[in-house]
Structures are given as structure tokens and as C-alpha cells.
N, C-alpha and C positions, 0 to 999 in steps of 0.2 A: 090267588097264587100262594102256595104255601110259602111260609115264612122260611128266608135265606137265599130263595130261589133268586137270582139273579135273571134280568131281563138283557138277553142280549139280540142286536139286529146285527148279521153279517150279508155283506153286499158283495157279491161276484155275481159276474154275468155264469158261469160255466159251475153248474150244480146235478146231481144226479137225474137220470139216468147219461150225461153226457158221459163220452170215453176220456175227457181231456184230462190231463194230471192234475190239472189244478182244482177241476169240477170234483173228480172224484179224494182226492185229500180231504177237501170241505166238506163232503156227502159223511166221510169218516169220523172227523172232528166234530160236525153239527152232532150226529149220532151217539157218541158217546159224551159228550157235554150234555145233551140234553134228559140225561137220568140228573143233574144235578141243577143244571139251568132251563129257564124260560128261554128257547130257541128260535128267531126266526130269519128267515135268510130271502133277500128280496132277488131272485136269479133271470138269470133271460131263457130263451125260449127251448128251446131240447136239438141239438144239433144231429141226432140221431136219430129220437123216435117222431118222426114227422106226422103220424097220426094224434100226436100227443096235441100237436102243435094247428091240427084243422078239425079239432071239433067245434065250430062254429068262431066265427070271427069275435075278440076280447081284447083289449088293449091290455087288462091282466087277469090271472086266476090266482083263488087263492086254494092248495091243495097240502094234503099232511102226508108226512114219510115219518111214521112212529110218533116219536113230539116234538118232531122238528116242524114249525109249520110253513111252509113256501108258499111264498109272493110270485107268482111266473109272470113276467112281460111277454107281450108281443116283439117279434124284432124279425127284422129283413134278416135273408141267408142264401148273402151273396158269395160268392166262391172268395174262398179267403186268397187266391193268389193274385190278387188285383187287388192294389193297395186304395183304390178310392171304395170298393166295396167292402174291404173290410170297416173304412171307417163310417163309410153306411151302418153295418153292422152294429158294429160298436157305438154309433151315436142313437140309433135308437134303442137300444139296451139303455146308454147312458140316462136321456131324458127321459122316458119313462121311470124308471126306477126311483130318479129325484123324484116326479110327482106321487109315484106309490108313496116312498120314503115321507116324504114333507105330511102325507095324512097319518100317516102313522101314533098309535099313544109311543108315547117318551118311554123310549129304553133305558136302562141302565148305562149301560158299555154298547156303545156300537164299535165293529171289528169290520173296517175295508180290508181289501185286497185289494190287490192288481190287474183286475181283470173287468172293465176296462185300466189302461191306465191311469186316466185321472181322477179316481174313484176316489181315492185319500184326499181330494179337494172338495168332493161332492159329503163325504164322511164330515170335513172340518166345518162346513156349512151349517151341517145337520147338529153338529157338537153346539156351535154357538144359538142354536135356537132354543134343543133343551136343555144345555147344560148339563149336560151329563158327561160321561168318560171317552175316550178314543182311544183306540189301539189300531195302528196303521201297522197291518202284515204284508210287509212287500215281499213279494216272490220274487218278482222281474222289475229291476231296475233300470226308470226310467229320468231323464232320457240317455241313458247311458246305452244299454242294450241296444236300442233304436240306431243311436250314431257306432254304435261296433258293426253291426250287422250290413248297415244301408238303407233297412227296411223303411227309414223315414228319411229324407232328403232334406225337409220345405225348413228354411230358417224359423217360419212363424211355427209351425208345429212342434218342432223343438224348443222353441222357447215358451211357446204352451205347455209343453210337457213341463219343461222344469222350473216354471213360474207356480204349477200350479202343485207339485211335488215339493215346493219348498215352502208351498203355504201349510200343507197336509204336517209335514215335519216339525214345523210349528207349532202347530196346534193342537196333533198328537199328543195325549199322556204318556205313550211308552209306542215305540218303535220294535216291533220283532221282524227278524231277518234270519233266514234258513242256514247262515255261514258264515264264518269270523268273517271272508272275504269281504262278504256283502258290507257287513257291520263296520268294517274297517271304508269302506268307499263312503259311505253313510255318514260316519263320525269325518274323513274330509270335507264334508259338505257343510261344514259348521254345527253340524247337531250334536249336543254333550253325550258323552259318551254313556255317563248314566243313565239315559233316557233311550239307548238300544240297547233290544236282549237276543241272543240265539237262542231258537225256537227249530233243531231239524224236524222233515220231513220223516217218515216211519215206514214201517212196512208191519204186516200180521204174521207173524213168525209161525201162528199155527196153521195159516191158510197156505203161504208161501213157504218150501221146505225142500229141502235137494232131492229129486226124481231122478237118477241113475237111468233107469230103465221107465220109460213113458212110449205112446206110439210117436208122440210129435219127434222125440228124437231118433226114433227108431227110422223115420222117412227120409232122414240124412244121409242113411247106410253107413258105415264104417269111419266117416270120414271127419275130420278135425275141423270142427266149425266155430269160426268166429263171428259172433251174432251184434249187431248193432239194433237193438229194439226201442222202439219209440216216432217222436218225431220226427217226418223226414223234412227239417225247415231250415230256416236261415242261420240261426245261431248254432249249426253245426259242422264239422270240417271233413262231410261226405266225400268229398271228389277227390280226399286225401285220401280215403277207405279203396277206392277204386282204381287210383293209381297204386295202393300198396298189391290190389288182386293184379293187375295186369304183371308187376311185378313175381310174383307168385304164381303167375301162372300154369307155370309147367311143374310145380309141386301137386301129384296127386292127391295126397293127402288132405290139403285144407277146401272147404267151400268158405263161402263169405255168404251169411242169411241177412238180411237187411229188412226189416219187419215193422209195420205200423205203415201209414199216412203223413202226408203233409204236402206244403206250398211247393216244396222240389222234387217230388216224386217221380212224376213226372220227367223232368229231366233226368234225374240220376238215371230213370228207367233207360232212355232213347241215350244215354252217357256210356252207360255198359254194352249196350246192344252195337253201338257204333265203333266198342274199344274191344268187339269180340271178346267179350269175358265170358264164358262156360263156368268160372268156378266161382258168378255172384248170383245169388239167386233172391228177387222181392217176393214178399210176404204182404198180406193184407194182416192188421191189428189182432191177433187173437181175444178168441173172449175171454172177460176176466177172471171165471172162474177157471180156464186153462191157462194163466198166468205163469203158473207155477209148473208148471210140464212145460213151457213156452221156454223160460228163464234158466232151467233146468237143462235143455236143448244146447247150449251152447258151453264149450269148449274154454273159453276166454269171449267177455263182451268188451266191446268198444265203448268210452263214452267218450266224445268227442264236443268241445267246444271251439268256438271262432278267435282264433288273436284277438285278445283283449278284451274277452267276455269276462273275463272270472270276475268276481265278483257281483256281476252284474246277473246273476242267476245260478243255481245248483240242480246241477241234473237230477230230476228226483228217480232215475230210473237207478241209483247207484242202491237202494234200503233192497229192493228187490232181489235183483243182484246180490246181494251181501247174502240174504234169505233165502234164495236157493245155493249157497255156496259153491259159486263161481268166483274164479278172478276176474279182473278186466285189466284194460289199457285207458291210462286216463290219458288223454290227448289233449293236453291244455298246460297252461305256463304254470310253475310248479308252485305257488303262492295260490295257486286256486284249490276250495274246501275239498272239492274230491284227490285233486293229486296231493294234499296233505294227507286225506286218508290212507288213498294207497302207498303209503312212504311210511307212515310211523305207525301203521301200524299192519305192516307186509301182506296188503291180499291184493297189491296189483302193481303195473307198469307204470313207471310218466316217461311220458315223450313231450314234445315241443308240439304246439299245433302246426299243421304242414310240413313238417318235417317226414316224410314218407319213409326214408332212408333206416331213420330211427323205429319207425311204427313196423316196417317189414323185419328186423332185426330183433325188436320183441316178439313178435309172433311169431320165431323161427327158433327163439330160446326156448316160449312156451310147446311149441311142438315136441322140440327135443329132451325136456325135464320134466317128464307127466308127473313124477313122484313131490317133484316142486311143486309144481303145480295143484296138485292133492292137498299137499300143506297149508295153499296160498287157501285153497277153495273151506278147508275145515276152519280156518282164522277166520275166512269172510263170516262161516254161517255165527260164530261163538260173538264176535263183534255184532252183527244184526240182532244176538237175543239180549246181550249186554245192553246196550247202548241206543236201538232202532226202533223195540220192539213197538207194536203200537200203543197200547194199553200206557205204556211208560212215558212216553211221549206226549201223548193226546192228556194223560193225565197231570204230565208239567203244565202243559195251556190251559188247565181248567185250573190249576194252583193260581197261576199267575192271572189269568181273569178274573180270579175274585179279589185277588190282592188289589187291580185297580178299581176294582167295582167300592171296596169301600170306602 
């Protein structure tokens, strides 16, 4: 290994080829680290490409993406809207990965994530065997997220979670979190505040870029579209999206585009249908490299979280947004990282989560002040090249990587 090269192991179930935000962030980050570091990422199985995943039965493979080199498990892929299958899921991702992990030469720095949750316990493990560095990257806080949402109920699993998040916190050399919010619920939990950093999420300013005229938006026809793109799951305030359309109904002018997968699709789908909405229309995930004609497609985006999320995770679909210079509605209590953005520095709305009342009343100013609107959209794009870009970003966490590698 040449001399400087830092050894680093990152552990997320969710790595490329998958669609997931968080898989593809890491796929970004592993990639460009690894022109300066020794890279390898222990990942679970491919949620997408399922040929990937049956060429002959393997408990793991080891496969290279440029110099990153991937550890893939085996893992069950059970339908995530069934909470005992996801933690099938997620427990065999979990267990395997330790045993990959435990055979492994001694990294320098190993870098968890969230994905499973209790990974940052699995990470402190591995810290005190070889003594080496930690850096615990929370995306989704736990068990915080869990108890906003509902998504986990069981006393013991909740205090699984946060028995085993407070050992991670511990043991951890440096905490990075995607938003002051986060960083600020983190530092209540008794962790010094020194020892957490803000780390946002990014967007490619040169792949992502405002498309005016694209066919994706051309298939709207004429009409003012408010796009909510991403997950369609627990930790967001959908049903408020659709009572703002029923509202709106008899305005010509606006559709409502509702774009991507998830655990409530499902429902929100048989929601609209039952609430005779004409003016909502679902989308399946566009592919990535139509990202940018996708994001570009919309009028004003929604980003929407659940009362009492904030902190507890940062919508990463806001860098994109920013990159193809659009506004949005941040639908969440106004102390949360994205309604701070839209506020100080003017490329969007805050409203109250479930507040409908409010959220219809923005989208009716947006409609009537396009020339605002223009403004709001030219701020987004100069903010995402300042501040988002990737290169800029992905290169702060290669600073700061080295800094605890020595």
C-alpha cells in the first residue's frame, strides 16, 4: 500500500447498484475517497439487481467497483412493509457482515453508518479488537426516528436500539451527522459536543442542472406541478400532500407528481383513488441518470417530514432539488436543517407538518408569483454550487478522515 494511503472499512447494508439514498451517497463517497484511501465497504445484497444476487448460492462475495473493494453478503428480501421481515432482512445483513468484519486485516479508521441501525455497535466491537479509529456517520436517528414514526412499537427493541447507540456514541472517535438539528439531539444525549461534526449530504452540480425544456416535463403539458420525489414511507407527511390536492381540486392549473417507491405506496395509491383525485398522478423511481430532467420536471417540490422528525434525519432529496433550481415547501417544524435552509437563505416555503391549510396557501402563492418563484429557483441552483457541490463536500470527509486516521 502506498505510503499515506489510509485503510478505511465502511459498513452499510445499502451500496451500489442499489437505488436507496443512502446506498447511493456511499457508492459517491467510497469513489471518490478511494483516489486518496484504501477503500473497503462490507454491503448487503443488491435490492435491485437480483441476478446479481443468484449466481450460485455464497454466504459472501468479494467484487471491485474502480478501488473500492465490496464485501457483498447474502441476505433475505423480504418485502419491507412488514416489520418482522424487514428485521429478517436486516438481521441477516447484520450477522454476516460481523463475521466478514471480525476476519478482516485491521483497518485504520472504520466508518459505520445507519443502515442497519445497530451497526455503530457492531463498528465499537470491531474498534476494541483492533484499536484503531471510529467514526460513527449517523444518517437516521435511532431510536428516535423509530418512536416518531411508529415504525417500531416493542419496548425491548427500543431499548435495543438505544443501549446499543449509546455504546456506539462512546466509543466513537468523532460523530458526524448531516445537520445542526441532528447534531444538536445527539449533543442532548450526553455526547460532548466536540466530538460531533456536520458532514451534509451533496449533489454533482455538473450531472444535476436546471432542464427548462426536457420530454419528462414536457408530459405534464402546461400545467403547474408540484412534485414530491423520493420515498414513499413512514417518516413522511403524504396524506397531507393529498388532502392539500383534494383541496385544489378544481384549480386547473396545478397536478400533484408523487414519484419513487416505498412501504405506503401502496396506500397513498388506493388513498387517492378513493378521494377521486384526477389532479395526483404516481410515478415509479426514474433512472438516475434522468435524475436531473426528473427534478427539473417540477414547478415547486415538497419535502415533507412527520411531527417530530427533525432532527432525527435530513431529507437528502433537498442537494438535488437545490441543483436543478427549483423551490420547494419544507413541511416540517421550523428548527428542522431543511426549513432552516429554506428561510435564511430564500429558496423555499415552511409550513407546519399537517397543517394542510398552510401547505395549500403556499402552493397558491407559488402559482400566482412565477417571477418569485424564478428568484427563489436561481438562489437554489448558486446555493447547491456554493455550498452542496459534491467534489466540495465528499472532499471535507476525506479531510476530516485523515485528520482522525492520525
Amino acid at each position: 500500500m502506498p505510503a499515506g494511503r489510509t485503510r478505511v472499512l465502511f459498513l452499510n447494508r445499502s451500496f451500489w447498484p442499489d437505488r436507496e439514498a443512502t446506498g447511493q451517497f456511499l457508492t459517491e463517497l467510497c469513489d471518490d475517497l478511494s483516489s486518496d484511501h484504501e477503500v473497503t465497504i462490507v454491503a448487503g445484497p443488491c435490492c435491485q439487481d437480483k441476478d446479481k444476487n443468484s449466481a450460485g448460492f455464497r454466504l459472501w462475495s468479494r467484487e471491485r467497483r474502480g478501488k473500492v473493494t465490496i464485501i457483498r453478503t447474502w441476505g433475505t428480501r423480504f418485502s419491507k412493509s412488514n416489520l418482522a421481515g424487514r428485521l429478517v432482512n436486516l438481521g441477516t445483513y447484520y450477522l454476516l457482515a460481523a463475521i466478514v468484519a471480525f476476519r478482516l486485516p485491521r483497518p485504520d479508521v472504520i466508518v459505520a453508518e445507519t443502515d442497519p441501525p445497530l451497526l455503530g455497535a457492531l463498528a465499537a466491537a470491531l474498534k476494541r479488537r483492533w484499536r484503531c479509529r471510529l467514526i460513527y456517520n449517523v444518517r437516521d436517528l435511532y431510536p428516535d426516528i423509530a418512536e416518531v414514526t411508529g415504525g417500531v412499537r416493542s419496548p425491548f427493541l427500543l431499548d435495543l436500539l438505544r443501549r446499543g447507540n449509546d455504546y456506539a456514541y462512546q466509543r466513537a472517535d468523532l460523530i458526524v451527522t448531516l445537520g445542526h438539528d441532528m447534531a444538536r439531539r445527539i449533543v442532548d444525549k450526553g455526547v460532548p459536543t466536540d466530538k460531533v461534526v456536520v458532514v451534509p449530504d451533496w449533489v454533482d452540480c455538473g450531472r444535476i442542472r436546471p432542464l427548462d425544456s426536457n420530454p419528462f416535463r414536457r408530459s405534464f403539458g402546461d400545467k403547474f406541478v408540484v412534485m414530491y420525489s423520493g420515498n414513499l414511507g413512514l417518516s413522511q407527511q403524504l396524506e397531507a400532500v393529498l388532502e392539500a390536492a383534494d383541496r385544489l381540486r378544481d384549480d386547473n392549473r396545478i397536478l400533484f407528481a408523487l414519484i419513487g417507491e416505498g412501504a405506503r405506496k401502496k396506500w397513498l395509491e388506493e388513498r387517492a383513488r378513493a378521494m377521486g383525485l384526477t389532479n395526483v398522478t404516481f410515478l415509479p423511481y426514474q433512472p438516475l441518470e434522468n435524475l436531473g430532467a426528473s427534478l427539473s420536471a417540477a414547478d415547486l417540490h415538497l419535502i415533507p417530514l412527520a411531527p417530530g422528525a427533525a432532527g432525527c434525519l435530513v431529507p437528502s432529496k433537498i442537494y438535488g432539488i437545490l441543483a436543478a433550481g427549483r423551490p420547494f415547501i419544507a413541511m416540517m417544524e421550523e428548527n428542522a436543517e431543511v426549513a432552516q435552509i429554506a428561510r435564511e437563505d430564500a429558496v423555499g416555503f415552511v409550513v407546519r407538518p399537517g397543517n394542510v391549510e398552510a401547505l395549500v396557501g403556499a402552493i397558491r402563492e407559488a402559482v400566482d408569483t412565477p417571477e418569485h418563484l424564478k428568484q427563489m429557483g436561481a438562489r437554489a441552483r448558486r446555493l447547491a454550487e456554493m455550498r452542496f457541490d459534491r467534489i466540495k463536500v465528499t472532499s471535507m470527509f476525506g479531510a476530516m478522515l485523515a485528520g482522525v486516521a492520525t
